[in-house]
N, C-alpha and C positions, 0 to 999 in steps of 0.2 A: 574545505577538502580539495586538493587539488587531485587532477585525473587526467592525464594525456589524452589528446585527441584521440591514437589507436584503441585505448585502454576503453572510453567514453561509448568510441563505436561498436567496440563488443559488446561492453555492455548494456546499450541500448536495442540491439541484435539479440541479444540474449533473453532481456525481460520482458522486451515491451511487444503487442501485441501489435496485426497488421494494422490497424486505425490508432494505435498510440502510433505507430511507427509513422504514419504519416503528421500527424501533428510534430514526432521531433524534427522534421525536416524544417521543418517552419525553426522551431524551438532552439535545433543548433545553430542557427545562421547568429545567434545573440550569445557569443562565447561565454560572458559575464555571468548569464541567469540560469546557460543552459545545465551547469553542473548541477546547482541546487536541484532545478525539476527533475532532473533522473536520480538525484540523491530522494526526494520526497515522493516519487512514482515507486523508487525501490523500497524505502520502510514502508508505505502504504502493502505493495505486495504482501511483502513478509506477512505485514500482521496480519491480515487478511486471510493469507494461505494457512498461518498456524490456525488461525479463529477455525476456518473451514474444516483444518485437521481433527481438532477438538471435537466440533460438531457432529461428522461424517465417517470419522475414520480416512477419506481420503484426502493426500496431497497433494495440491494441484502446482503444475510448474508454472512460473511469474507469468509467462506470458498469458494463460487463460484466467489472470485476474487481470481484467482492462477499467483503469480509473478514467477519468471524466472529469472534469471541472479544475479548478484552481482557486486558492487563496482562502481554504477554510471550506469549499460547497461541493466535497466531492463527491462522485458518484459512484459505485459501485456495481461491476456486472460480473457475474459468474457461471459456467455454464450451467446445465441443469442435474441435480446429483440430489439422488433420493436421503431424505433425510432434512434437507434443506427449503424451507416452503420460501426465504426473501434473502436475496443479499443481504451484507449486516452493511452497518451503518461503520465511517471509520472519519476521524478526525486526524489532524495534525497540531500536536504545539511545539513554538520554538523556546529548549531551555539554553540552556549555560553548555552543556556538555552538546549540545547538537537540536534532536529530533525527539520528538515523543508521536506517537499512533496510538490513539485508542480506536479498537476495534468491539463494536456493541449488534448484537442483536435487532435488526432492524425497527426503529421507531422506540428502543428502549433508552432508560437511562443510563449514564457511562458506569455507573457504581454498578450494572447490572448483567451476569455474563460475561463481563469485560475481557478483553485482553488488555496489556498497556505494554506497548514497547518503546523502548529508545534506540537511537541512532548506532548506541551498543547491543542490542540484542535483545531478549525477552526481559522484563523487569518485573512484571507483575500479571500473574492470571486471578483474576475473582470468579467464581463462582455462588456467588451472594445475591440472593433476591432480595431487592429490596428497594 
């Protein structure tokens, strides 16, 4: 996906939170990688923010979902909102079409609670214990 530098800086402006914001300072100076991580920090939000929806009724804007880590170990932090006892758990895979996010229930299985989205939008909610 390509994204002009203007377009990039909005929308890192936009999602990311003040301690993401300082790590893409780091992160844009590598034109190459920088698109991907703000491409994978934004589906991580998403899924995240719909899961939260689900759970709480409320919807939180990108920026007060602040991800953490890279390559598969990320972290999830959320403010504190009644209804919610842990952050959920969210993964990343790379298909054919882009992006996949599953977003789980903290410390649960992915078949469990889930949400699943791709790089196009919502693809799959479970609600299946199991």
């Amino acid at each position: 996906m390509q994204i002009g530098g203007v377009s990039k800086a909005l929308l890192a402006q936009t999602i990311l939170g003040a301690q993401e914001r300082e790590v893409w300072k780091t992160v844009q100076q590598d034109a190459r990688n920088s698109t991907p991580w703000l491409m994978r920090r934004l589906l991580l939000k998403e899924a995240c923010r719909y899961w939260v929806w689900q759970q709480t009724g409320t919807l939180l804007f990108p920026a007060d979902v602040i991800i953490s880590g890279a390559d598969g170990n990320y972290e999830i932090d959320l403010p504190a909102l009644p209804g919610l006892a842990a952050p959920p758990s969210a993964s990343l895979q790379r298909t054919e079409a882009g992006g996949v996010a599953v977003v789980t229930p903290a410390g649960a299985p992915a078949e469990t609670g889930s949400s699943i989205y791709t790089s196009l939008g919502l693809a799959q909610t479970s609600n299946q214990v199991g």
